[in-house]
C-alpha positions in Angstrom: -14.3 34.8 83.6 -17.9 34.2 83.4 -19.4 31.9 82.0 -20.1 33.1 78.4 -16.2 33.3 78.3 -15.2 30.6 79.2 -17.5 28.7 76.5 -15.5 31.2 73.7 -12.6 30.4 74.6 -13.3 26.4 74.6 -14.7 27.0 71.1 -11.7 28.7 70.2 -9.6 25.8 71.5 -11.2 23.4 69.7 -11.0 25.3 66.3 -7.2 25.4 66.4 -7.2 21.8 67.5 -9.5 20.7 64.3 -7.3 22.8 62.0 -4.2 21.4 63.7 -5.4 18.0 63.1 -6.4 19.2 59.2 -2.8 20.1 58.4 -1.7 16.9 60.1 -3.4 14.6 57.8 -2.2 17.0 54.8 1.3 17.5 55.5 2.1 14.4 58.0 -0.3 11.7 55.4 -1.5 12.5 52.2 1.1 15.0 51.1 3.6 11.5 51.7 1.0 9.5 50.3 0.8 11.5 47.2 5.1 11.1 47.2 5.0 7.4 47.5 2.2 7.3 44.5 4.5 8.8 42.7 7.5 6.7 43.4 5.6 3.4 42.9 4.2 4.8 39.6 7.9 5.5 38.6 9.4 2.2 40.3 6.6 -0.1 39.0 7.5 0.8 35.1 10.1 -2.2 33.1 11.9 1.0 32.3 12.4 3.3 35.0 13.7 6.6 33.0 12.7 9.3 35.5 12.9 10.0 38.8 9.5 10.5 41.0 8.0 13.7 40.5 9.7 14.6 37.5 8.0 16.8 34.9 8.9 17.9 31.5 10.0 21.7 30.5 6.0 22.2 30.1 5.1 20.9 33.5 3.5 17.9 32.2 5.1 14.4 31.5 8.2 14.2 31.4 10.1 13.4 27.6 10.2 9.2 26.6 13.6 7.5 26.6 14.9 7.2 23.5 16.4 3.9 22.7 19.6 3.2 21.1 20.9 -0.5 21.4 19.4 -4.0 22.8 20.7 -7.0 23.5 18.2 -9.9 23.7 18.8 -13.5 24.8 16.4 -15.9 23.8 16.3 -19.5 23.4 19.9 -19.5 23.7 21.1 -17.0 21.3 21.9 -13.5 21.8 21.2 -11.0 19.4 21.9 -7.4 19.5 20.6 -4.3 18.0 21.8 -1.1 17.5 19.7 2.3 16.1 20.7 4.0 13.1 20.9 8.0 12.6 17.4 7.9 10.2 15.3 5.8 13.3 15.9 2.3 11.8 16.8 -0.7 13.8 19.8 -2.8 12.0 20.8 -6.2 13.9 24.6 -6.4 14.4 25.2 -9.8 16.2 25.0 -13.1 15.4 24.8 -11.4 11.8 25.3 -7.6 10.2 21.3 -7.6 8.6 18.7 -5.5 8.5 16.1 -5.6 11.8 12.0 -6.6 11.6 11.0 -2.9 12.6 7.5 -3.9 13.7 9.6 -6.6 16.2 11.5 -3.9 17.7 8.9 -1.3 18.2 7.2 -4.2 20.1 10.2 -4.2 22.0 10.2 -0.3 23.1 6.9 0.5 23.1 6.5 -2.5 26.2 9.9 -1.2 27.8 8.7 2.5 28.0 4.8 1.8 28.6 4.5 -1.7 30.6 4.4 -1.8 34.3 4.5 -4.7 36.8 0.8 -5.6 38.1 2.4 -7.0 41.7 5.4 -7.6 43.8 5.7 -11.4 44.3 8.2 -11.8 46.6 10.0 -9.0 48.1 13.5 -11.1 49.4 13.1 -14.4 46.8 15.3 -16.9 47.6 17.0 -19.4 45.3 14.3 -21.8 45.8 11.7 -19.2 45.1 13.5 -18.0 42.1 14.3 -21.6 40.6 10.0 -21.9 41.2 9.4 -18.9 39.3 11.9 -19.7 36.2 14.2 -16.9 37.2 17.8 -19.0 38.9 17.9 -19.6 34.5 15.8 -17.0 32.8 14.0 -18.0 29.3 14.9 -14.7 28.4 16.7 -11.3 29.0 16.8 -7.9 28.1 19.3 -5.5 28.3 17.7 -2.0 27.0 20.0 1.5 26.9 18.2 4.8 26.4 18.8 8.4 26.4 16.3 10.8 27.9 15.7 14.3 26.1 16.4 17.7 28.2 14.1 20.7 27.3 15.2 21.2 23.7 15.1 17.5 22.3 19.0 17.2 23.1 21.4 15.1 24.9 22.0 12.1 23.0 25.5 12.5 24.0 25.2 13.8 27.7 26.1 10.8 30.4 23.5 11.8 32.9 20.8 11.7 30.5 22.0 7.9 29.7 19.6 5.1 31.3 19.8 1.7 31.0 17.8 -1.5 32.1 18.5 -5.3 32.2 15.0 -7.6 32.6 15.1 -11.3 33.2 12.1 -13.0 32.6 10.7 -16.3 33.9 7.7 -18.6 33.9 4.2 -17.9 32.7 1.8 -18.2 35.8 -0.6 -20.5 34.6 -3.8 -18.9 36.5 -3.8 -15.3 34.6 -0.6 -15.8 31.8 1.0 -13.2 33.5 5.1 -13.9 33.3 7.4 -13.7 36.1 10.6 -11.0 35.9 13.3 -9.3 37.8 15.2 -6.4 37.3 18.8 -6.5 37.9 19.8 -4.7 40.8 16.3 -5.0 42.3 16.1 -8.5 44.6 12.1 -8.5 43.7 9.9 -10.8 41.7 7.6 -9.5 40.2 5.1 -9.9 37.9 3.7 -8.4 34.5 1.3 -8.6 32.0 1.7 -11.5 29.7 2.2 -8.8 26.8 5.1 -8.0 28.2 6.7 -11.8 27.5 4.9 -11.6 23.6 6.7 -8.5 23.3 10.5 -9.0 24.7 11.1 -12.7 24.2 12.1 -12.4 20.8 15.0 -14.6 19.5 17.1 -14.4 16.5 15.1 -15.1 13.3 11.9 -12.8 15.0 14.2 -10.3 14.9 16.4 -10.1 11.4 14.4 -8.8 8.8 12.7 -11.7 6.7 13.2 -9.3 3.2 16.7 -10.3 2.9 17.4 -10.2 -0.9 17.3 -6.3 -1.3 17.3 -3.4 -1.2 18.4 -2.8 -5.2 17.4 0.7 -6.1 16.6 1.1 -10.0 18.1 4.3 -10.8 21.5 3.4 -9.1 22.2 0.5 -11.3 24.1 0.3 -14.5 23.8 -3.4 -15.2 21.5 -6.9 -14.7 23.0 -10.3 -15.6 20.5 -13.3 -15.0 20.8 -17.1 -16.1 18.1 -18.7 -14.8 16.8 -22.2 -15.3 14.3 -21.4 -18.8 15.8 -17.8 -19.5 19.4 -15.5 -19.4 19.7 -12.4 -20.2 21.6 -9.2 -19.8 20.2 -5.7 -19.1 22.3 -2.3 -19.6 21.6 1.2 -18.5 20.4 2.8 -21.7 23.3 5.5 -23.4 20.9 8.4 -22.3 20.9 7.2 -18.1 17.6 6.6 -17.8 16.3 3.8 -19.3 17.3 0.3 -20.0 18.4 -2.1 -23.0 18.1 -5.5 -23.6 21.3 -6.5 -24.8 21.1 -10.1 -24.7 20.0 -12.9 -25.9 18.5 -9.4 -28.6 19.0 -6.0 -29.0 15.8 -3.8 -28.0 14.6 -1.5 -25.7 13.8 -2.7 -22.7 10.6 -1.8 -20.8 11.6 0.4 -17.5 8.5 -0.4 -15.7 8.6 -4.2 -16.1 12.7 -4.0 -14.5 11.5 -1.7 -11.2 9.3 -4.9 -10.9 12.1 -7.1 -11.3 13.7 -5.7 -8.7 10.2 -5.0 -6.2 9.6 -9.0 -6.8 13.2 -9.6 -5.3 13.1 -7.0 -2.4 9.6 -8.8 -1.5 10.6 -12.3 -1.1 10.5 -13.3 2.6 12.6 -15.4 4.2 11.3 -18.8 6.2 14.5 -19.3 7.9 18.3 -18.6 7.9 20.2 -21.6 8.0 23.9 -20.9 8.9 26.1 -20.6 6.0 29.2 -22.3 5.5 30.7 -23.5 2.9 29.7 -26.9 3.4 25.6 -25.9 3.7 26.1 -24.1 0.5 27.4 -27.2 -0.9 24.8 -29.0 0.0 22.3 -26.9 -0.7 23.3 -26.6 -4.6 24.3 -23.3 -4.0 27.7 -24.1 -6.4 25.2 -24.5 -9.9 22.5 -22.9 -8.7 19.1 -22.8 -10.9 19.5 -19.0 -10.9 22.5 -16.9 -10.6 22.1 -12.8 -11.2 24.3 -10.1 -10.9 23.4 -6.7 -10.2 26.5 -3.9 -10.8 25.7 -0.1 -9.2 27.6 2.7 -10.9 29.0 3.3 -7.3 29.8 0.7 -4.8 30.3 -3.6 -4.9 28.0 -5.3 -7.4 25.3 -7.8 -5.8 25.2 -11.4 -6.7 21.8 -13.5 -6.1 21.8 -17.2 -6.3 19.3 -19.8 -6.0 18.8 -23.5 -5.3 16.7 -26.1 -5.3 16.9 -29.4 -4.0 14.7 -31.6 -2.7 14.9 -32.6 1.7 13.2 -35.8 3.1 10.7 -35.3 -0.3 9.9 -31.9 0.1 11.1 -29.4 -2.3 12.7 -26.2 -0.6 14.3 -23.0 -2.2 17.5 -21.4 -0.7 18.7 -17.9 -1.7 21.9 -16.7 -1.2 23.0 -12.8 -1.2 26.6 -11.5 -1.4 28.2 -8.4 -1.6 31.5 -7.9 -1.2 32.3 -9.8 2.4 28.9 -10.0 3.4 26.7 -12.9 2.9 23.4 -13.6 3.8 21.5 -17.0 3.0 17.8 -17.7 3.6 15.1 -20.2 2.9 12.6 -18.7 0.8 9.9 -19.6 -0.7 9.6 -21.9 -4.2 7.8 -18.9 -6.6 10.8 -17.2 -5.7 13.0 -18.9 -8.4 10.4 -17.3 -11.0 11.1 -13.4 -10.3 14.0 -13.6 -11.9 13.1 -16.2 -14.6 11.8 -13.5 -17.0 11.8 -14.1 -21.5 12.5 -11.5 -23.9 8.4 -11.2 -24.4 8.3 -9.9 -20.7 11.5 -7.7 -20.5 10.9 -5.7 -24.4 9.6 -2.5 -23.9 5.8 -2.5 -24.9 6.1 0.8 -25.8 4.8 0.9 -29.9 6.5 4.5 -30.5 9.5 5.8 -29.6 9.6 9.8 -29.4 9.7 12.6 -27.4 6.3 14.7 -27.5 8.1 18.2 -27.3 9.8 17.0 -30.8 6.7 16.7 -32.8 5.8 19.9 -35.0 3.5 18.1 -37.2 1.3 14.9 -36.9 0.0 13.1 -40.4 -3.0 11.0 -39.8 -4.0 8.2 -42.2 -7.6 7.2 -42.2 -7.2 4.1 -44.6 -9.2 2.8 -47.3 -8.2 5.4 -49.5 -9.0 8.6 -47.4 -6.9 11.8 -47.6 -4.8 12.0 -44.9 -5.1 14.6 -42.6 -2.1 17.1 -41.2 -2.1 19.0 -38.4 1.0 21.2 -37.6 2.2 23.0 -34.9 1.7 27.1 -35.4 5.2 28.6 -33.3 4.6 32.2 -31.9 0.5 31.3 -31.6 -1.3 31.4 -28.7 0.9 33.7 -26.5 3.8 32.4 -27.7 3.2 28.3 -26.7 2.3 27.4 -30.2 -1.2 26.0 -31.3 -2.2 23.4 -33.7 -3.8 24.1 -37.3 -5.1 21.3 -39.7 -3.5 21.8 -42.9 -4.7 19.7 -45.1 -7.3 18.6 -46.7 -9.0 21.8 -45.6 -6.9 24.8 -43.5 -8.6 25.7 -40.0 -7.4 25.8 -36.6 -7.6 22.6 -34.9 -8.9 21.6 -31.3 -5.7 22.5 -29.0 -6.4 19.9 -26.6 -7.9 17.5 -28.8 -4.4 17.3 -30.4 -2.4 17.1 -27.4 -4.7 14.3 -25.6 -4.1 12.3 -29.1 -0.2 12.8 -28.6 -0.4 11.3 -25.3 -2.3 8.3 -26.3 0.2 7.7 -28.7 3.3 8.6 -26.3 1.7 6.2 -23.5 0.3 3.6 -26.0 1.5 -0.2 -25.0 1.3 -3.2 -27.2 -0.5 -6.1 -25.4 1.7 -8.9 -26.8 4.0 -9.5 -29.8 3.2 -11.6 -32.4 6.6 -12.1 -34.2 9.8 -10.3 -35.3 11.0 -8.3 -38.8 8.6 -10.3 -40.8 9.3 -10.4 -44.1 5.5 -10.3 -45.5 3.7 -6.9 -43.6 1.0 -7.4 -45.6 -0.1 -11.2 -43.9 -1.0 -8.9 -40.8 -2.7 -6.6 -42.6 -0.1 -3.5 -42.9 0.9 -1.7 -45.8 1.5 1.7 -47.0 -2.3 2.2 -47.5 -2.9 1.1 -43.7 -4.7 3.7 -41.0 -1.8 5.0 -39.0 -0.4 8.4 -37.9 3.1 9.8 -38.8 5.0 12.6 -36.4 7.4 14.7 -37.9 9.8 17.0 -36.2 10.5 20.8 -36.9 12.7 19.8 -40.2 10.0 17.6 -41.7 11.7 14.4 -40.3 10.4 11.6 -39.5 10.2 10.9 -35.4 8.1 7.7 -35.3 5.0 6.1 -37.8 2.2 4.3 -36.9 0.7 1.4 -38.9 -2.8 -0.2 -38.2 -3.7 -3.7 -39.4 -6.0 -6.8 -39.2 -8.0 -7.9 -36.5 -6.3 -10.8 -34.6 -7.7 -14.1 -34.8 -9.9 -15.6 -32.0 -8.6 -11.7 -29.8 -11.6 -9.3 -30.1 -10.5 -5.6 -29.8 -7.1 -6.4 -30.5 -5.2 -5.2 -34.1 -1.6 -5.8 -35.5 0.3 -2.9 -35.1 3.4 -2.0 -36.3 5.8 1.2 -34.4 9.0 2.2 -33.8 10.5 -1.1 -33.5 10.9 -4.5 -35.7 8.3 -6.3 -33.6 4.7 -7.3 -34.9 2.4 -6.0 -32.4 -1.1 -6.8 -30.8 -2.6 -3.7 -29.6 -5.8 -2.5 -28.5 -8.2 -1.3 -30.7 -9.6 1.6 -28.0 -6.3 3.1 -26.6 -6.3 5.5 -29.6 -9.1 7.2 -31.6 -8.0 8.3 -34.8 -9.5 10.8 -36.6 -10.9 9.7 -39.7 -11.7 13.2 -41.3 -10.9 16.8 -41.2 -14.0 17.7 -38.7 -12.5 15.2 -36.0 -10.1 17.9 -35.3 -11.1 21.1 -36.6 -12.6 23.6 -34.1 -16.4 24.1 -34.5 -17.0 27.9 -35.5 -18.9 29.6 -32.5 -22.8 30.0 -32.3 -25.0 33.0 -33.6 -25.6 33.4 -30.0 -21.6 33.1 -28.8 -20.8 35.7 -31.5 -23.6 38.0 -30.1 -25.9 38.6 -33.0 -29.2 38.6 -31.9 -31.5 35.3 -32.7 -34.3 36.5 -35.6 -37.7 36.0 -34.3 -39.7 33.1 -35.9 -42.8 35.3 -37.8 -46.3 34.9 -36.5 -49.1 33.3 -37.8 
């Protein structure tokens, strides 16, 4: 072999050698490199879920757990949570309640996203765990979890069931990191100190601080209240929809101001949850309370609210107490609380001035005052395709302005008194309201009367605002600009089109 050969064949040698040593490094280093990445990235997560190198149906990420119970201990206490079917959290130990949602997303958010920064001690000993507050943890949590397949199921499958327990210790003063272990694992390790803001939540951080409701409106047939200034009683009107005030009067009640009734109770927060027995309820005056409601659903046990207040070391505190049928729940709240409920006839009457339906009304009399004609639109049926259109009658025939009539019936369906001034008076005229005052009158197909309209003074030392009587016995102060009358026939009467809009051509002006 000469010379020349031998150096190609050397060269050749080496080659093979260099790519030897290439898939070396690949398959005998990084390709095990890239499977231990992989592990720690899996191993260092609170909630391990997956195993290493798992990938979703898409080959990407694999699905999130999705959690269904925790048990946290904190300071002592253990309170466990469950998941309802519609995503809520409800607590069910110490107490049946209602959970703080924003608390327990905290909670699952850090189990599925946090990782541990470092491994602190790989074998601890009871020495090292005593130093790093984990031989008695300050808190624990036990987390279960379901993990997806391909098509969003098995919530019932028990392969797809995970769960974790985390103990966590002391805060390590130098970068308020907090120690933790996870059972089964003999390692310390440590984690961001988000991690101990977000899972070392005890009892009351967890129960929902709005206590007092949920009452929904439309599923109630009755309100009983005696409060310390007012009582009251409110029925489900005969129709189903709205309400009456039935005691200590008679009258419509207004709809709008009992949603907020029960919005103001829903809303009150509790500051804590004292336990109840009957001995704290005792003491807290919860046997004559200052208020005591009753709230009766057309389905299911009625709700009773009571309220206290008494008076602790010179501070004045408010208790609330919640039943319904065997469950109880009583809070501290705070003192406007006792107002909500506290509510006068003035407050609970239906502002409303009329009382009609705006489909009724066929034909609308409007009274200018100061001896003006009045002015009567009516309804035309068959007109306009078969909807109907409005025509002023009288004083003078025309057709009327469609719209402008219907915005007026709206003003006068939505039109709300701004206070009462008294009740059946026997002298109309001292506000200002007789037969002869401005005013509108609706009528129905038949010619009979659905509701009247009577304007009168000014009120004293209340600028804008009139006496008004409506549908009701009430004096009423009203606005002066939530309703425009008209005060003649052109107010309403359409405007007969333009030279130019009926097409004749404009004469030319003659020239000079």
């Amino acid at each position: 072999m000469n010379q020349k050969s031998k150096n190609l064949v050397t060269l050749l040698a080496l080659t093979v050698g260099v790519g030897g040593l290439g898939l070396y490094a690949w398959y005998g280093v990084k390709e095990p490199d890239a499977r231990e990445t992989e592990r720690k990235e899996v191993s260092e997560k609170l909630f391990a879920a997956h195993e290493a190198g798992e990938k979703g149906s898409d080959g990407g990420a694999p699905p999130a757990p999705v959690f269904t119970r925790l048990t946290l201990k904190s300071r002592g206490v253990t309170t466990e949570l469950a998941r309802e079917k519609d995503g809520t959290w409800k607590v069910t130990a110490p107490v049946s309640t209602g959970a703080e949602q924003a608390a327990v997303e905290s909670i699952t958010s850090a189990l599925a996203s946090a990782k541990f920064t470092s491994t602190v001690e790989e074998s601890p000993t009871d020495a090292d765990l005593e130093k790093y507050g984990l031989k008695t943890p300050s808190f624990s949590v036990v987390a279960q979890a379901w993990v997806p397949d391909a098509n969003g199921g098995g919530a019932e499958d028990p392969a797809r069931q995970r769960t974790v327990t985390l103990h966590g210790g002391i805060e390590n003063p130098f970068d308020g990191s907090v120690y933790v272990r996870r059972e089964g694992d003999p390692k310390v390790y440590a984690a961001p100190g988000s991690v101990r803001w977000s899972l070392d939540k005890d009892a009351f951080a967890l129960r929902s601080k709005e206590f007092l409701g949920t009452l929904e409106e439309p599923s109630l047939t009755s309100i009983e209240v005696k409060a310390k200034t007012n009582a009251y009683r409110l029925e489900r009107d005969t129709g189903g929809t709205g309400w009456r005030l039935v005691r200590p009067v008679n009258v419509r009640a207004d709809e709008v101001r009992v949603a907020d009734l029960l919005m103001g109770l829903k809303e009150q927060r509790a500051m804590s949850f004292p336990e109840d027995t009957p001995e704290m309820r005792r003491k807290l005056g919860l046997e004559t309370p200052a208020v005591d409601a009753l709230f009766t659903p057309g389905v299911g046990e009625p709700v009773r609210v009571r309220m206290s207040q008494v008076t602790e070391d010179g501070v004045t505190k408010v208790y609330a107490l919640r039943e319904q049928g065997s469950r109880a729940l009583l809070g501290e709240v705070y003192e406007h609380a006792l107002a909500v409920l506290d509510l006068g006839v003035a407050e609970l009457k239906d502002k409303r001035v009329l009382a009609f339906r705006r489909e009724d009304v066929q034909r609308v009399v409007f009274h200018p005052g100061g001896g003006a004609p009045p002015i009567t639109v009516v309804n035309v049926a068959g007109a306009n395709g078969g909807a109907g259109t409005w025509e002023v009658e009288s004083p003078t025939r025309g057709k009327a302005q469609h719209f402008k009539v219907l915005s007026l019936l709206g003003s006068l369906d939505t039109f709300k008194a701004t206070g009462f001034a008294g009740t059946a008076p026997r002298n109309w005229a001292k506000y200002g309201i007789s037969d002869a005052s401005r005013g509108a009158v609706l009528q129905g197909a038949d010619g009979k009367e659905l509701a009247r309209l009577w304007l009168g003074d000014e009120v004293k030392d209340k600028a804008g605002t009139l006496y008004a009587r409506g549908s009701g016995p009430d004096v009423l102060e009203v606005s002066v600009g939530w309703v425009q009358l008209p005060t003649k026939p052109e107010d309403l009467l359409e405007l007969p089109p333009s030279a130019e809009d009926a097409g004749t051509p404009a004469t030319a002006a003659p020239t000079p």
